[in-house]
Residue frames as qw, qx, qy, qz and C-alpha x, y, z in Angstrom:
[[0.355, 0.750, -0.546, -0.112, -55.57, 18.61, -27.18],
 [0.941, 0.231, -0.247, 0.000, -53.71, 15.57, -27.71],
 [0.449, -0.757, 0.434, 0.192, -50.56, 14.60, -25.75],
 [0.150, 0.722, -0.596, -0.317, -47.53, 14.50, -27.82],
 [0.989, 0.093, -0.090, -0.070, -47.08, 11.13, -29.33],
 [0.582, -0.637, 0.505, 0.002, -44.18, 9.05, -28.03],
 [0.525, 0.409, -0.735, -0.128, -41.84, 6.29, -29.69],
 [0.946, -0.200, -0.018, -0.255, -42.24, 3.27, -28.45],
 [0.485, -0.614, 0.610, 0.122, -39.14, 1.62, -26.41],
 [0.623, 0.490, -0.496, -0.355, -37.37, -0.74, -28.88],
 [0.979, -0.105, -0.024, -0.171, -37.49, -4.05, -28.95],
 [0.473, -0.695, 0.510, 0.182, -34.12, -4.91, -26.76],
 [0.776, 0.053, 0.593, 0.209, -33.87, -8.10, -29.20],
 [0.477, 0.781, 0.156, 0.372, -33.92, -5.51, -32.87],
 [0.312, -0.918, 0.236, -0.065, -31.61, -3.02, -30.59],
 [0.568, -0.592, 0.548, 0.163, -28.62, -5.94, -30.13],
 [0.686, 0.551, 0.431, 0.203, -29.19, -7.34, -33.54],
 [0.178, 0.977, 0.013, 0.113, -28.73, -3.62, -35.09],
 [0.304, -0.880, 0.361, -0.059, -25.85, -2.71, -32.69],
 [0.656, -0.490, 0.531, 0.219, -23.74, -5.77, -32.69],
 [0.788, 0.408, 0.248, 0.388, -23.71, -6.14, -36.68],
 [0.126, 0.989, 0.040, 0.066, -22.42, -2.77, -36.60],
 [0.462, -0.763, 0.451, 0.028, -19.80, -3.16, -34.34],
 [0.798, -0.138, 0.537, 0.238, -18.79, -5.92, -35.88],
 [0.405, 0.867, 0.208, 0.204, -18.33, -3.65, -39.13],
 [0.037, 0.926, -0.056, 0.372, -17.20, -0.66, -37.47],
 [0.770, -0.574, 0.038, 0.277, -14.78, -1.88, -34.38],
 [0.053, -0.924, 0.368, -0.094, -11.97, -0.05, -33.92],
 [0.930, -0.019, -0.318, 0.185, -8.72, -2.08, -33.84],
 [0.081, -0.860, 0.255, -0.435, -7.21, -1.64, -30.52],
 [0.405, 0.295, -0.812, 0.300, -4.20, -3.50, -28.78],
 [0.319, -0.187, 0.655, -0.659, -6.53, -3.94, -25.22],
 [0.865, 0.134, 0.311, -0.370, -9.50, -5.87, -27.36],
 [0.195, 0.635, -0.712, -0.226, -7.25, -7.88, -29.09],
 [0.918, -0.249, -0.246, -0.184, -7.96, -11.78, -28.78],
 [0.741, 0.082, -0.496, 0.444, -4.29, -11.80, -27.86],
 [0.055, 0.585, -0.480, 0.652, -4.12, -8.93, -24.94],
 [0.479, -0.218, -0.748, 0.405, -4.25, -10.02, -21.71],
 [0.126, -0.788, -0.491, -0.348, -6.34, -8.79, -19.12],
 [0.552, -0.559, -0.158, 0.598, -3.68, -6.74, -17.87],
 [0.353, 0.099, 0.549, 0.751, -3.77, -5.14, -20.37],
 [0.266, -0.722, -0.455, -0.448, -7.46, -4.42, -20.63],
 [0.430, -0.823, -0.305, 0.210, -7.16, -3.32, -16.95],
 [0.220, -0.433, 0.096, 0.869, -4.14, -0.82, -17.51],
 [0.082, -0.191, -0.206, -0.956, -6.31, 1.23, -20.47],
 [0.431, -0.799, -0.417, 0.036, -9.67, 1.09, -17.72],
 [0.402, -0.583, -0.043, 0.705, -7.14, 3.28, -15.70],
 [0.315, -0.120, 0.272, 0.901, -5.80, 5.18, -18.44],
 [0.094, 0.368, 0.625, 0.682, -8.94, 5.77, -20.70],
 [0.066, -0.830, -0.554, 0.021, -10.98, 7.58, -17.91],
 [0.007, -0.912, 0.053, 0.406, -11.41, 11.29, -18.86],
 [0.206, -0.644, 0.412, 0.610, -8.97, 10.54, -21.47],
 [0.645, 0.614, -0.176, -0.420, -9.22, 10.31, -25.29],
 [0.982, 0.116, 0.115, 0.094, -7.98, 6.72, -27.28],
 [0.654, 0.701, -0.195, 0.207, -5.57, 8.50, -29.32],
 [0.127, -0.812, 0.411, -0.394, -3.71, 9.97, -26.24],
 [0.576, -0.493, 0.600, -0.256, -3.38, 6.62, -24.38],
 [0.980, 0.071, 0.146, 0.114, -2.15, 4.15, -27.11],
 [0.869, 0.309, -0.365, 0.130, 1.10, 5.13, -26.76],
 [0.308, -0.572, 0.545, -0.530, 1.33, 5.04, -23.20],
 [0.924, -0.112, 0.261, -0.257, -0.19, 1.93, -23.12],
 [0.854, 0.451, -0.217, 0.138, 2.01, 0.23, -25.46],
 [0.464, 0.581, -0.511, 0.432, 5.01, 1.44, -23.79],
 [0.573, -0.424, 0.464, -0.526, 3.52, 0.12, -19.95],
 [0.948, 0.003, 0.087, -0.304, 3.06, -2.84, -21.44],
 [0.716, 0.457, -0.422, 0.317, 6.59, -3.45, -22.79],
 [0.052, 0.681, -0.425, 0.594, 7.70, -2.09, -20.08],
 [0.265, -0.191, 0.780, -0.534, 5.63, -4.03, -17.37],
 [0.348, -0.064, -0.836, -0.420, 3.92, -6.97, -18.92],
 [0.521, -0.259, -0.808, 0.092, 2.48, -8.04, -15.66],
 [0.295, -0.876, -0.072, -0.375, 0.92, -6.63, -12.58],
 [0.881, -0.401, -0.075, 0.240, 4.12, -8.09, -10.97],
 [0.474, 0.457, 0.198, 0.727, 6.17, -6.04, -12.99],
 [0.123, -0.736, -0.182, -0.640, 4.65, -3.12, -12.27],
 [0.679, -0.727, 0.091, -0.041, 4.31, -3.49, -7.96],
 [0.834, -0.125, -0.192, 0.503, 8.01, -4.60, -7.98],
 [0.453, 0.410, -0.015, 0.792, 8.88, -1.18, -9.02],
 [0.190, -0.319, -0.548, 0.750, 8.29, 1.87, -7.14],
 [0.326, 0.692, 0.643, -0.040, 5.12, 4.07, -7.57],
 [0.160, -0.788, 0.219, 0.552, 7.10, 7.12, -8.64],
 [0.338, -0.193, 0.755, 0.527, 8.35, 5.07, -11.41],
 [0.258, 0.476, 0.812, 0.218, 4.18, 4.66, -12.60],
 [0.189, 0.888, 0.248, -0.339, 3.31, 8.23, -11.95],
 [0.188, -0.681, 0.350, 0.615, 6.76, 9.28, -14.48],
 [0.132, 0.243, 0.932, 0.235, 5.48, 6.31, -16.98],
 [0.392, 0.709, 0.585, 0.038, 1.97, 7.70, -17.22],
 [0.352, 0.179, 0.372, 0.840, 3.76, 10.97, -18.71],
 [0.182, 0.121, 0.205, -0.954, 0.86, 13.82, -19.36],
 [0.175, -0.439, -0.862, -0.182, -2.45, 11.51, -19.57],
 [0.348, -0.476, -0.182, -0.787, -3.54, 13.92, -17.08],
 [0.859, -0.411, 0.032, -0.305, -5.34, 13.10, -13.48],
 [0.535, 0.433, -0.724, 0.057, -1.57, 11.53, -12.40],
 [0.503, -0.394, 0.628, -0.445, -3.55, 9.63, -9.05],
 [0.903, 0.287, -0.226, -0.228, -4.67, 7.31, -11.80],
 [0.529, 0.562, -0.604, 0.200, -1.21, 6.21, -11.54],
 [0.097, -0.363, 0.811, -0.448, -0.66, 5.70, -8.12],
 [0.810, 0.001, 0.291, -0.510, -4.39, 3.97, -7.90],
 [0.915, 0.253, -0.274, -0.153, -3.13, 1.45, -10.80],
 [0.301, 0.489, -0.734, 0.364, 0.31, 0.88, -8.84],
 [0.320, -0.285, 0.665, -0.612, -1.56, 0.28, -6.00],
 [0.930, 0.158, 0.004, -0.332, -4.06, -2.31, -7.60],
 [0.874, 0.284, -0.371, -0.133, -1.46, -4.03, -8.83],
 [0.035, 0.356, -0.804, 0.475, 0.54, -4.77, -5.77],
 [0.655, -0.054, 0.469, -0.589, -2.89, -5.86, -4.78],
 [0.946, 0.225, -0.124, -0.199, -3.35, -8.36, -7.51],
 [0.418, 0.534, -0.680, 0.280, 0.10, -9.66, -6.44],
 [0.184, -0.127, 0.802, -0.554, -0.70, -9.92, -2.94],
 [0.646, -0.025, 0.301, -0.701, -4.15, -11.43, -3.53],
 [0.833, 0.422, 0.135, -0.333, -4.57, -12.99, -6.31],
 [0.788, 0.032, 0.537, 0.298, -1.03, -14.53, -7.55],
 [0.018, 0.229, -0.446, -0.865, -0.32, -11.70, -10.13],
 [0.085, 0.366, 0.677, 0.633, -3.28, -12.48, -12.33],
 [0.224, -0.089, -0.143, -0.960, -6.19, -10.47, -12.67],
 [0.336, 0.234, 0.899, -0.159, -9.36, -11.66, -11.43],
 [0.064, -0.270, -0.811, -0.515, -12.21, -12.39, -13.10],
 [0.199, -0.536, -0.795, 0.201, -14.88, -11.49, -10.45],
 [0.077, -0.704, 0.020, -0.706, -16.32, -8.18, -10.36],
 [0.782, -0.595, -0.083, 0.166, -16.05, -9.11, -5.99],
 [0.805, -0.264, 0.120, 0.518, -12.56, -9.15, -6.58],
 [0.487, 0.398, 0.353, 0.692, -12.04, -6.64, -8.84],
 [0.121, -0.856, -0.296, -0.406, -14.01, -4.12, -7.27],
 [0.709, -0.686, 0.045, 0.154, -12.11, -4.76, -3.74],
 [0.685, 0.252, 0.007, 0.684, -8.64, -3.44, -5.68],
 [0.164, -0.635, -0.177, 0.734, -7.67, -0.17, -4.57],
 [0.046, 0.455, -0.395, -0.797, -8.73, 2.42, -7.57],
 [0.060, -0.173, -0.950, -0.253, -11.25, -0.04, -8.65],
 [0.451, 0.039, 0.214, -0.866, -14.96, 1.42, -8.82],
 [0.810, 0.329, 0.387, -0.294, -18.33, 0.08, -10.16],
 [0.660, 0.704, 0.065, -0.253, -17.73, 0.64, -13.77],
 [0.191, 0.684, -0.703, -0.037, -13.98, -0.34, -13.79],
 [0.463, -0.064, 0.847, -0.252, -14.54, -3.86, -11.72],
 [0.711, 0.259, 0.615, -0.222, -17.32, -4.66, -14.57],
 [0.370, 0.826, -0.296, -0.304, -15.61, -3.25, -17.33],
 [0.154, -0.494, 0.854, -0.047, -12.51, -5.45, -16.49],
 [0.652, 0.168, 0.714, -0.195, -14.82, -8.67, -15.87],
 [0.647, 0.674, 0.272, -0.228, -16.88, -7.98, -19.27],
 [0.459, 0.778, -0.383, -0.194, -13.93, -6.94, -21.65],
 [0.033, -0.590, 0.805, -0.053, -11.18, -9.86, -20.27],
 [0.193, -0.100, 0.936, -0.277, -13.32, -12.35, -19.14],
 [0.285, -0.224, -0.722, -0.589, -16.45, -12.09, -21.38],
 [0.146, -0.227, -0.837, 0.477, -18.50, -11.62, -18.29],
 [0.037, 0.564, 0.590, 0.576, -21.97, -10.38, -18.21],
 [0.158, -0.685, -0.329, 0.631, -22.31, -7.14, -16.22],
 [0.022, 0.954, 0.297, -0.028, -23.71, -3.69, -16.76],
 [0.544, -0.419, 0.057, 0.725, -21.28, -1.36, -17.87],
 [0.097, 0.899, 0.424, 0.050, -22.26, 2.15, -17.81],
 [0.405, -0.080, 0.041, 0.910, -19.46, 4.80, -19.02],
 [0.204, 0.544, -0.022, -0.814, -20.70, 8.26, -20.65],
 [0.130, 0.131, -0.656, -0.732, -20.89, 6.82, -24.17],
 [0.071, -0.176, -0.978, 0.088, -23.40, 4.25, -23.13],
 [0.006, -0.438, -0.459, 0.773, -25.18, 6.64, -21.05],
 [0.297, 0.489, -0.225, -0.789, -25.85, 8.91, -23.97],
 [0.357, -0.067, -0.772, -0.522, -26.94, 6.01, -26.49],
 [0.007, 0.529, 0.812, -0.249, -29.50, 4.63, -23.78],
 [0.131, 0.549, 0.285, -0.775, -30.39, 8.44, -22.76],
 [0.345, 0.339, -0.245, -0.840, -31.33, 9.27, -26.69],
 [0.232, 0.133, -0.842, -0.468, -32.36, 5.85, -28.48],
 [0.268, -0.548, -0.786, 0.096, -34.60, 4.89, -25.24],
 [0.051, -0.559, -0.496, 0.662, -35.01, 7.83, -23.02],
 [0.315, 0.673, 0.501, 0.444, -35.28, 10.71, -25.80],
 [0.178, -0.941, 0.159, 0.239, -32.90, 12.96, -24.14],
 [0.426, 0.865, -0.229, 0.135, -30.24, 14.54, -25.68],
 [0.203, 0.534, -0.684, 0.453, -27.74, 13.74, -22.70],
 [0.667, -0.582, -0.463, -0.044, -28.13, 11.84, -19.77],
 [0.250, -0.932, 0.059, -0.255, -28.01, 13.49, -16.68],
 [0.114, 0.683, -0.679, 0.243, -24.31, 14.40, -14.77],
 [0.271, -0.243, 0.892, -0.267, -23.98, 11.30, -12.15],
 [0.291, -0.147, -0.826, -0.459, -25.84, 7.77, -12.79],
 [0.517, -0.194, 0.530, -0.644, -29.03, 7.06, -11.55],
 [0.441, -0.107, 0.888, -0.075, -31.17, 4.09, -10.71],
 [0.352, 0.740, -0.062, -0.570, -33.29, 4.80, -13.28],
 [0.527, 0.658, -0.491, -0.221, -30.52, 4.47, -16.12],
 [0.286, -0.193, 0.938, -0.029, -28.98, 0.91, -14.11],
 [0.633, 0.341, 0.646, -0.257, -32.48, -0.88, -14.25],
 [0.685, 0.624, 0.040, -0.374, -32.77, 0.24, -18.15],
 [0.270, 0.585, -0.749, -0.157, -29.16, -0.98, -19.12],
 [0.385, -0.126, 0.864, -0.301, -30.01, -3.99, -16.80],
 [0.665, 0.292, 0.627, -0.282, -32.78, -4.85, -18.91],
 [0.471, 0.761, -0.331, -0.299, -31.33, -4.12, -22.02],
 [0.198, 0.528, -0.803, -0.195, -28.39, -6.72, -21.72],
 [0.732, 0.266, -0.512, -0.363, -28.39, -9.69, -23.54],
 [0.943, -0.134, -0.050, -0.299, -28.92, -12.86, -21.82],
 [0.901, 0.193, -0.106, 0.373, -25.77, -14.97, -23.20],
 [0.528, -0.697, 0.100, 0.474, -22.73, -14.30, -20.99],
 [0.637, -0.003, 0.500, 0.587, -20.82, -13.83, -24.25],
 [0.032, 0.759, 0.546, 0.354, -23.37, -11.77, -26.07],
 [0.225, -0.860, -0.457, -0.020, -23.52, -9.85, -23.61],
 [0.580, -0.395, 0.135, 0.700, -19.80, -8.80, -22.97],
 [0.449, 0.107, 0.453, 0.763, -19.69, -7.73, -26.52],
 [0.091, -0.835, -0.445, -0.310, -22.95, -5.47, -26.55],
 [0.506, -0.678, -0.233, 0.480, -21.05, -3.84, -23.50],
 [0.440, -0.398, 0.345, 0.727, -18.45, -3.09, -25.48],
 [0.225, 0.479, 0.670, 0.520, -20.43, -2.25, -29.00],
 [0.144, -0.868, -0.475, -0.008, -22.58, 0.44, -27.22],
 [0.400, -0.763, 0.149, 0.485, -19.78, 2.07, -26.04],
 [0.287, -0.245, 0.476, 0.794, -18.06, 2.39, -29.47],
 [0.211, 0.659, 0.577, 0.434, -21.38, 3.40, -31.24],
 [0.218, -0.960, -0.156, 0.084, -21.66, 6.50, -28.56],
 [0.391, -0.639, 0.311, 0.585, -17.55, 7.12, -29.30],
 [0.337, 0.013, 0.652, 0.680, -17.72, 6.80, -33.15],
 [0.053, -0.563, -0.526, -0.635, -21.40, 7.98, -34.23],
 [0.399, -0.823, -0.363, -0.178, -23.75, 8.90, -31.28],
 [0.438, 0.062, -0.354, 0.824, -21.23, 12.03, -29.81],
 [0.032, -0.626, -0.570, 0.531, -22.06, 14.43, -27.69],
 [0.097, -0.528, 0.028, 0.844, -21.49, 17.30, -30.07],
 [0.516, 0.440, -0.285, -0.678, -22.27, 16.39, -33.42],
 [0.744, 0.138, 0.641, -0.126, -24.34, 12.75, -33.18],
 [0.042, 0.289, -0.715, -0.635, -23.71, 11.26, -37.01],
 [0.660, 0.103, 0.633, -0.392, -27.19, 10.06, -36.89],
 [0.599, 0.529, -0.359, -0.482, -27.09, 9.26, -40.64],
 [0.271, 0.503, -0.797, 0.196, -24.49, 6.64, -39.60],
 [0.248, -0.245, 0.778, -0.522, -25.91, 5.23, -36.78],
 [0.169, -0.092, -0.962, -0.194, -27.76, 1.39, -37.28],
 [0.079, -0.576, -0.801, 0.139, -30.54, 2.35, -35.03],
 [0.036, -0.022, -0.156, -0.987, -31.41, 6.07, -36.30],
 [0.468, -0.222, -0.570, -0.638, -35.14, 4.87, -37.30],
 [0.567, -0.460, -0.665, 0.156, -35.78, 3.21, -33.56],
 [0.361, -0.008, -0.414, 0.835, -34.17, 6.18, -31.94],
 [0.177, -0.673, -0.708, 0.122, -36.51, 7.93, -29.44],
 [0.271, -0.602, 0.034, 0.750, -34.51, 11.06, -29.62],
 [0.108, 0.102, 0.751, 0.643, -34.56, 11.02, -33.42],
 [0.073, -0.543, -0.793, -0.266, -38.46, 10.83, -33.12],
 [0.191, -0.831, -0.410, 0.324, -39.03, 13.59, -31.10],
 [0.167, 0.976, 0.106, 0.095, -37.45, 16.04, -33.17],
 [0.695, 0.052, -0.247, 0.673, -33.81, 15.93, -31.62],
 [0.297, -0.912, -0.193, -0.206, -35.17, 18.14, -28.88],
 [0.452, 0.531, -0.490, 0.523, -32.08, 19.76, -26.95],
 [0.428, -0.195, -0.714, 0.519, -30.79, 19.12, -23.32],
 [0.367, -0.682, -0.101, -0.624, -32.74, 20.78, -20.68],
 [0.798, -0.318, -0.488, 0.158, -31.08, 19.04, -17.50],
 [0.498, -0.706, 0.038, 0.502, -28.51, 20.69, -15.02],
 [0.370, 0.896, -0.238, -0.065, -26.40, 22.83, -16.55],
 [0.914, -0.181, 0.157, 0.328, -22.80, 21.14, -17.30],
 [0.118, -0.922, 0.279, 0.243, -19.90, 23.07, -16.80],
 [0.709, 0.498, -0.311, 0.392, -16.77, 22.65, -19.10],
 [0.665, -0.527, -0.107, 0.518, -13.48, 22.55, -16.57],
 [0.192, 0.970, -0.139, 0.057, -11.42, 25.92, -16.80],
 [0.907, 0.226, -0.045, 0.351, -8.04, 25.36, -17.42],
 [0.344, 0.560, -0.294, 0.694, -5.46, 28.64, -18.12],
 [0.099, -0.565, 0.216, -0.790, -4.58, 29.74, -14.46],
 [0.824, -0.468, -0.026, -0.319, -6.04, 26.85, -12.18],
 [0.449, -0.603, 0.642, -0.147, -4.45, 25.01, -9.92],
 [0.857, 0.391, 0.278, -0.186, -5.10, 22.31, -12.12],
 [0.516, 0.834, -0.101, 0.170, -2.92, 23.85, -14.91],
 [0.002, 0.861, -0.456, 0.228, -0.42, 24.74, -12.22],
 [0.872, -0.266, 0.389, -0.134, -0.52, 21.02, -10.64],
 [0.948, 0.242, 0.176, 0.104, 0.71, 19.54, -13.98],
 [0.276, 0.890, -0.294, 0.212, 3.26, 22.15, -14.60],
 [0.433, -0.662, 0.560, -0.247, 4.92, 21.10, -11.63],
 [0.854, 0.114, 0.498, 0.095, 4.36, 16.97, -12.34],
 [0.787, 0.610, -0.025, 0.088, 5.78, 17.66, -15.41],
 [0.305, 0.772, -0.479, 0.285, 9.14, 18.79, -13.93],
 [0.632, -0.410, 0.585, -0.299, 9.31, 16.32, -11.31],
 [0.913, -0.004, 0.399, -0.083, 8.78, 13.48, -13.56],
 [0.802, 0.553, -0.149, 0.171, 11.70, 14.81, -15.88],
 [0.271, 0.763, -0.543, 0.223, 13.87, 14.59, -13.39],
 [0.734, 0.029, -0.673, 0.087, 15.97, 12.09, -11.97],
 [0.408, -0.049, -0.538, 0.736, 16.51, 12.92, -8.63],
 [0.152, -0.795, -0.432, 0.398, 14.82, 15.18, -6.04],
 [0.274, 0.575, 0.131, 0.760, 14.36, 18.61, -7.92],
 [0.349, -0.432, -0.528, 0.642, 14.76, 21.79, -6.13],
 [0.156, 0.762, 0.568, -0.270, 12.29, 24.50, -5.79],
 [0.078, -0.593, 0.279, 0.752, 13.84, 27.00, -7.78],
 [0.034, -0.093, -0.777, -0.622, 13.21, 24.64, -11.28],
 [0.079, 0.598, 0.792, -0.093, 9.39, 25.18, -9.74],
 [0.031, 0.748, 0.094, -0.656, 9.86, 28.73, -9.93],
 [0.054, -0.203, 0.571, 0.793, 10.63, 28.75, -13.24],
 [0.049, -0.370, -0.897, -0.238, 7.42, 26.64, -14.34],
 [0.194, -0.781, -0.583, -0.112, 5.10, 28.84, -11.97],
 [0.292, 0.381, -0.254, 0.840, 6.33, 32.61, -10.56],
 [0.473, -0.534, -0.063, -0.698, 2.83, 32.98, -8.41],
 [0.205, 0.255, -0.811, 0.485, 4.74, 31.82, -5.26],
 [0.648, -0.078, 0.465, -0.598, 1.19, 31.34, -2.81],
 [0.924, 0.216, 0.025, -0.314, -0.36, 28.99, -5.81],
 [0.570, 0.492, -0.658, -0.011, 2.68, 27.19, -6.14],
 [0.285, -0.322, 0.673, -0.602, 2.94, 26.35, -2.59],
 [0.615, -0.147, 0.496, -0.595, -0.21, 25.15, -2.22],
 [0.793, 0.397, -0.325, -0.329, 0.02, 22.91, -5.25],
 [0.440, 0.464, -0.722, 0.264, 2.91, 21.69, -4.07],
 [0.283, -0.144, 0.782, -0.536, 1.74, 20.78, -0.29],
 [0.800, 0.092, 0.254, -0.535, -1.58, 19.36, -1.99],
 [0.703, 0.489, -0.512, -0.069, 0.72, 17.24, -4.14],
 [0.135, 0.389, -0.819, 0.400, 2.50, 16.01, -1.42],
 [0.593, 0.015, 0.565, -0.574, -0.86, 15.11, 0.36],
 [0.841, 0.365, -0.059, -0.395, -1.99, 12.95, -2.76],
 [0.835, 0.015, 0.539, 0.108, 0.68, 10.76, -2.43],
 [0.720, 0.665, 0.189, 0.059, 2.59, 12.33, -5.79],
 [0.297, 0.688, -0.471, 0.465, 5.61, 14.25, -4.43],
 [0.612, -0.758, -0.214, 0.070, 7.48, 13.89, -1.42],
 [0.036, -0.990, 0.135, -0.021, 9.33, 16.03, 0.22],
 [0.832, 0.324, -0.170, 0.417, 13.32, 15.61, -0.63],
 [0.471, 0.003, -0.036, 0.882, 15.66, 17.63, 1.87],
 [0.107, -0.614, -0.412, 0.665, 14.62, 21.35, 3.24],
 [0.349, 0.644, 0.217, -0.645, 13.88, 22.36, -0.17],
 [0.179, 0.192, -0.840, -0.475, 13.61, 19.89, -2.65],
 [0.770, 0.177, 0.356, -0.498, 10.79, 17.52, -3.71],
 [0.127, -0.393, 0.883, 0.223, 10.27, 14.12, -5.43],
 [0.765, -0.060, -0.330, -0.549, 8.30, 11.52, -6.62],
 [0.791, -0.431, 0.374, -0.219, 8.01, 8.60, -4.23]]
């Protein structure tokens, strides 16, 4: 018997061609790629946009930005002030991680943002994929920048999987690595193009492949749109987690002015053990502290 027949990798040069007229079609207008935003800007929605959806974080962004134009702006104030500002984005350490970057770009760097993915990376709250994200979107810079959308247009158009697997590997670096375009310029924008072809056509749930510029190259396409077969990937559970019970709490902390006392928690939660512990793991993260023998705050 014959072994299945394969697609042949596409030619990287018909691949950026394809992708970047699209984009240039199909871009989204958003206040962070703007020619006018600054790359404070671009670096406050990196913070905001992980794990969270576009819709949900332009108008948080908009109102951080009026609010604190600058990362000087922002570090003058306290970090309480950024975790009550991000509002219910969700994940509210984001907040303290971007307060804390930007006291760092104050103290390092003169308020501005660098440019260097070195520098950028060495911010508190700053990973790989933020540090080249930053570089590439502000600064046209040519790095590798590998979110989920990405992931999932390599994993189906080259690899012919359906998903790529849960954490990156080296693998999926080397293939993005050899995928980007040459020209520092070029190459920024392809970052950013991939990533809005895998958030507008190639989803996870219901790919538009009809839509999508490179349907006919796609390796996933050719094989039949075979379905995932990796780890298994768990949806998070929500009603009843500590999770659930975390934000309840942040949510009454950050509508009030003043140290709130435990009683306005009891209302929010009644299951006095899980509240507790929410409340002492909050306090360890650097989100409450403690206000008086039985009150609590934001820093």
């Amino acid at each position: 018997m014959e072994p299945p027949s394969t697609s042949p990798t596409p030619p990287p040069d018909v691949l950026h061609a394809r992708v970047l007229d699209w984009y240039a079609d199909h871009a989204r207008e958003l206040p962070w790629r703007d020619p006018s935003a600054s790359p404070w800007s671009v670096m406050v929605s990196e913070f905001m946009l992980q794990q969270t959806p576009v819709a949900r974080v332009l108008p948080v962004h908009a109102a951080w930005l009026e609010r604190w134009p600058t990362p000087g702006h922002l570090a003058a104030e306290p970090s309480g002030e950024a975790v009550r500002a991000w509002g219910r984005l969700g994940y509210p350490r984001r907040a303290l991680r971007l307060h804390a970057a930007a006291a760092a770009v104050v103290e390092r760097h003169e308020g501005q943002v660098p440019a260097d993915y070195d520098d950028l990376i060495a911010l508190p709250g700053v990973g790989d994929y933020t540090a080249a994200a930053i570089a590439s979107f502000a600064f046209g810079r040519r790095h590798v920048v590998l979110d989920t959308n990405v992931r999932r247009v390599f994993a189906r158009a080259v690899g012919g999987t359906e998903l790529p697997p849960p954490s990156v590997t080296r693998a999926e670096r080397d293939l993005a690595t050899a995928l980007l375009p040459d020209d520092e310029p070029t190459a920024a924008t392809w970052a950013v193009a991939v990533m809005e072809l895998g958030a507008l056509v190639c989803t996870a749930a219901r790919p538009d492949c009809e839509r999508c510029p490179v349907a006919d190259l796609c390796a996933w396409q050719a094989a039949g749109r075979p379905a995932y077969t990796g780890p298994p990937r768990r949806g998070q559970a929500w009603a009843g987690t500590d999770r659930q019970c975390r934000g309840r709490l942040m949510a009454v902390a950050r509508d009030a002015h003043g140290p709130v006392h435990v009683s306005a928690f009891e209302q929010v939660w009644p299951e006095p053990v899980q509240r507790e512990r929410c409340l002492a793991a909050l306090v360890d993260d650097g989100l409450l502290v403690v206000a008086g023998p039985s009150g609590y705050a934001l820093p």
